[in-house]
C-alpha positions as CSV (number, residue, x, y, z in Angstrom):
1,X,-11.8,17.7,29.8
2,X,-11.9,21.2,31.0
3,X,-9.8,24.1,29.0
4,X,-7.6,24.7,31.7
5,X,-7.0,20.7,31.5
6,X,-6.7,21.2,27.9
7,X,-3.9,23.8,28.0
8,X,-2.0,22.0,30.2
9,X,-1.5,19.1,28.5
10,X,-0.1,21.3,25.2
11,X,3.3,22.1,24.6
12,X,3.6,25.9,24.9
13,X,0.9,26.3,27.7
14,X,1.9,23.2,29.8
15,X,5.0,25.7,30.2
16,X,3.2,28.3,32.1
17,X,2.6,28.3,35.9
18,X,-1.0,27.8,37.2
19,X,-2.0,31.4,37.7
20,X,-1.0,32.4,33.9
21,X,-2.5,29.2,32.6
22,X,-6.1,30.4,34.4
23,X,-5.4,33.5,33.3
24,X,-5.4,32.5,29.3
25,X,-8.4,30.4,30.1
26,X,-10.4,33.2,29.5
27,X,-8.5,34.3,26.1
28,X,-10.2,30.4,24.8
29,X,-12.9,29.9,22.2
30,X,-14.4,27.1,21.4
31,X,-15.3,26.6,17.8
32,X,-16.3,23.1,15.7
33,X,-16.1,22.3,12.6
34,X,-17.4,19.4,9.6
35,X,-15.5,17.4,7.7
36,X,-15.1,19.2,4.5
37,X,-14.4,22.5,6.3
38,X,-11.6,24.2,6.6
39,X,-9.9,25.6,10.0
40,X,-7.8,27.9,7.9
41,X,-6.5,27.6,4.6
42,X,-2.6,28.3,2.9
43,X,-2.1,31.7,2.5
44,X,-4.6,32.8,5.1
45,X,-3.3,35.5,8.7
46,X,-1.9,33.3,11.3
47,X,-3.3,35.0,14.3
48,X,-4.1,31.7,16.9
49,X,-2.8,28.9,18.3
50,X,-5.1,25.9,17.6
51,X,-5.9,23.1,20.2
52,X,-7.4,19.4,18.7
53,X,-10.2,19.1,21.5
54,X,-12.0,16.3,20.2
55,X,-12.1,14.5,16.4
56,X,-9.1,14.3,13.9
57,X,-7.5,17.0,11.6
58,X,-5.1,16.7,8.7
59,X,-2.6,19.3,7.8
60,X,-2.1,19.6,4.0
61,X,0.2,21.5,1.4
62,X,-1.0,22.2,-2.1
63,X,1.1,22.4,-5.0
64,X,0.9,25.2,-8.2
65,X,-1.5,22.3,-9.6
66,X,-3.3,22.3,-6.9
67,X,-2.6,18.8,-5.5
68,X,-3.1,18.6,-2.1
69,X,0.0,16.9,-0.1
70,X,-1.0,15.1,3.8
71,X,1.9,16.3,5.7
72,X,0.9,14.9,9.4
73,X,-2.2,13.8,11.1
74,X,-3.3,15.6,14.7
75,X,-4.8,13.8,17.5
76,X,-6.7,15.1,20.7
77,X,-4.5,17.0,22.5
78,X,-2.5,18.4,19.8
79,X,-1.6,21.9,19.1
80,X,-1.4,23.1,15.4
81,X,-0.9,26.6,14.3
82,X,2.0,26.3,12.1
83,X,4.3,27.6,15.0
84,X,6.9,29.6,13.0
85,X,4.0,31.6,10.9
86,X,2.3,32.5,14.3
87,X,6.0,33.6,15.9
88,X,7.4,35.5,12.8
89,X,3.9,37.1,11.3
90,X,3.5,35.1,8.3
91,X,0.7,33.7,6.8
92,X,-0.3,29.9,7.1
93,X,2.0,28.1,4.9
94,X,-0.3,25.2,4.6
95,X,-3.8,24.4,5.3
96,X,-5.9,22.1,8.4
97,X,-8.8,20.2,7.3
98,X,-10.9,17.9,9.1
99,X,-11.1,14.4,8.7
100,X,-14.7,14.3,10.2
101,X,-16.5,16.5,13.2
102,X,-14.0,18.3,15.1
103,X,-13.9,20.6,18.3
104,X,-11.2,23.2,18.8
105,X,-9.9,25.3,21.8
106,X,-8.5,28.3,19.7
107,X,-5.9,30.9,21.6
108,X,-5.1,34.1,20.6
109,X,-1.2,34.9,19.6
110,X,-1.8,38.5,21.1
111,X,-3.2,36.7,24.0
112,X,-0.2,34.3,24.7
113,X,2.1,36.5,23.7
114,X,1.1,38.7,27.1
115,X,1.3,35.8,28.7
116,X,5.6,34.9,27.8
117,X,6.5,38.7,28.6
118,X,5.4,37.5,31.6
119,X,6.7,34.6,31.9
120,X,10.9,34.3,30.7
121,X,11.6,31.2,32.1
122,X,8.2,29.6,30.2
123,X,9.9,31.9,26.5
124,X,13.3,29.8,27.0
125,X,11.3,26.7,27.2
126,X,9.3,27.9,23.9
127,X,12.1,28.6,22.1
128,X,13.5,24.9,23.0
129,X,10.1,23.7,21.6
130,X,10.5,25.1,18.7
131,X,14.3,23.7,18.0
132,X,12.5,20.2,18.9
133,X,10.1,20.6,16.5
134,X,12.6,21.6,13.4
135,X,14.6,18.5,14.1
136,X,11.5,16.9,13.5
137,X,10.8,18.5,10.4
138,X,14.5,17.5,8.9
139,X,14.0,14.1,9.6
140,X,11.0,13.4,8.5
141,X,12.4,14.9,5.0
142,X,15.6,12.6,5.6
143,X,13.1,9.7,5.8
144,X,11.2,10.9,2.5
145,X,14.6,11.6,0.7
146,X,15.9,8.1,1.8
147,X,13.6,5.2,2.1
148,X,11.9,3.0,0.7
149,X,8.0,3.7,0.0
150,X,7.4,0.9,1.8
151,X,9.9,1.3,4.9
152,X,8.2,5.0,4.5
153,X,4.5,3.1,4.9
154,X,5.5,1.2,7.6
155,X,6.9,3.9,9.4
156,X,4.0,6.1,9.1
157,X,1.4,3.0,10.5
158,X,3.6,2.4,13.6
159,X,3.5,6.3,14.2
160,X,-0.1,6.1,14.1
161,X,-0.8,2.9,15.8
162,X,1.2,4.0,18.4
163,X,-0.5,7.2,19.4
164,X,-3.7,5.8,18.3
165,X,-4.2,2.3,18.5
166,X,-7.2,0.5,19.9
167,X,-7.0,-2.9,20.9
168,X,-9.3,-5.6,19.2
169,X,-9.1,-9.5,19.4
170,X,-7.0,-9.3,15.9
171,X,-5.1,-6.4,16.3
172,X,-4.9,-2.9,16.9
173,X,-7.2,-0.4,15.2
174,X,-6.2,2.9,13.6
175,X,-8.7,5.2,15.9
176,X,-8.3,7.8,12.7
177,X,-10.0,6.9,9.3
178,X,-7.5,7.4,6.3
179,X,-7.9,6.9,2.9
180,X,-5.7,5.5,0.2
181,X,-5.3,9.2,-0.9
182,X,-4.4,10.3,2.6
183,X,-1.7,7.1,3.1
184,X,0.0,7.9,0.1
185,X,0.1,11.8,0.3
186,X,2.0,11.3,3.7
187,X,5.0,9.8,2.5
188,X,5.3,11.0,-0.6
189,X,4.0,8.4,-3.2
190,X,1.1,7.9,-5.7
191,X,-1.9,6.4,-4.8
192,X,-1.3,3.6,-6.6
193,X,1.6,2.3,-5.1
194,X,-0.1,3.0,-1.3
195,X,-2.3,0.5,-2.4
196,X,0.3,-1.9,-3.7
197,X,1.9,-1.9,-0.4
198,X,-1.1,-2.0,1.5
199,X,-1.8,-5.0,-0.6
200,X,1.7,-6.5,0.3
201,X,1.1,-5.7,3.6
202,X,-1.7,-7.9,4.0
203,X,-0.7,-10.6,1.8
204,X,2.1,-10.6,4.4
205,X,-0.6,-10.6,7.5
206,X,0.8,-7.2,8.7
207,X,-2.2,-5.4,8.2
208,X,-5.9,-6.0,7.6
209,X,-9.1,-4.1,6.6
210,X,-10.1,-2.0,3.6
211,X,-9.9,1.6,3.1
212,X,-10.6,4.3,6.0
213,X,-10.4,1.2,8.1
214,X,-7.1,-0.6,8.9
215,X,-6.0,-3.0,11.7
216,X,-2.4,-3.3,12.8
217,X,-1.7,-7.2,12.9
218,X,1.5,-7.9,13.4
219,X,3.7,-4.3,15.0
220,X,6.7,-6.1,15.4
221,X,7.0,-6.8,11.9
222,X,6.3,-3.0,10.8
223,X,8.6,-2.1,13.3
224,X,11.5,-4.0,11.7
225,X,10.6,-3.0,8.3
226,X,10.7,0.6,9.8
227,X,14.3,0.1,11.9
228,X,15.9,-1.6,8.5
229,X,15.0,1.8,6.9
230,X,17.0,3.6,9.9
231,X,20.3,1.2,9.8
232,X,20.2,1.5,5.9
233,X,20.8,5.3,6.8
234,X,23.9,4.6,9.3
């Protein structure tokens, strides 16, 4: 995939026409990174908008104890630059991290920001974005607030399975390798319960395979579990 391929798959560049989008193409870096790295960490300036080229990245909150909280898992193709830090001048409020090799098309805010003074029409459609993406945010806080930890599990694997799935003769396979830590980080509980519901879950044929490593047996199951949790809320 070409950068210019790249951009225009990506919410807030697929917005632009094809002259600026060429244009920005030569505002890109490439830069990779190892698992254990860190693309930028809390706290630090917020001074690019990120592209996931190739690999998977998690984006994590620490707490004053220095806990480390899995708030959402990124995916080829997907931007992350904690949008409201890079618009309003703040620093990161959390920190990316890979979850093994990663490449990444990295865009300067200076850079784009040229680029929407240029472009009004393409600004309306960021700021539309943005809204999208805060509904996203209060929901997924709803869902914490509200379910079940397991209707909050189950949730989280059709996400994933859906956006990353790859078909096998039993199942579908989680393209992304999370641990036990990583499961239970994401919606909010302690390791020990993820793996008591993992446990349940195979017991109950829903999932298989051990940690870093799970297959998606039965998704119309999870998906019920996961729609109960959303009439409960009605």
């Amino acid at each position: 995939m070409t950068e210019t391929d790249s951009l225009r798959r990506i919410p807030l560049f697929d917005l632009l026409n094809e002259r600026d989008r060429q244009r920005l193409v030569g505002e890109v870096v490439e830069v990779c990174y190892r698992k254990g790295e860190y693309i930028f960490r809390e706290g630090d300036p917020a001074e690019y908008f990120h592209i996931l080229k190739a690999g998977a990245v998690k984006c994590v909150k620490s707490s004053p104890s220095g806990k480390e909280c899995t708030l959402k898992v990124l995916m080829p193709g997907d931007l992350f630059c904690c949008e409201a830090a890079v618009f309003d001048g703040a620093t990161h409020p959390g920190s990316a991290a890979p979850l093994c090799d990663v490449t990444i098309l990295r865009v300067s805010k200076k850079a784009y920001f040229a680029m929407l003074r240029r472009n009004p029409d393409a600004a309306l459609e960021v700021i539309k974005y943005l809204g999208k993406r805060l509904n996203e945010a209060q929901e997924n806080a709803k869902i914490l607030a509200l379910d079940r930890a397991d209707q909050r599990l189950a949730s989280l694997l059709v996400k994933l399975v859906e956006r990353v799935g790859i078909p096998e003769p039993n199942g579908l396979r989680l393209a992304v390798r999370l641990t036990r830590q990583d499961l239970a980080n994401m919606v909010g509980v302690t390791v020990e319960t993820a793996i008591r519901i993992m446990s349940r879950f195979k017991r109950a044929k829903l999932v298989s395979g051990g940690a870093k490593q799970i297959v998606i047996r039965d998704l119309a199951r999870l998906k019920e579990l996961a729609v109960d949790s959303l009439a409960a809320r009605r």
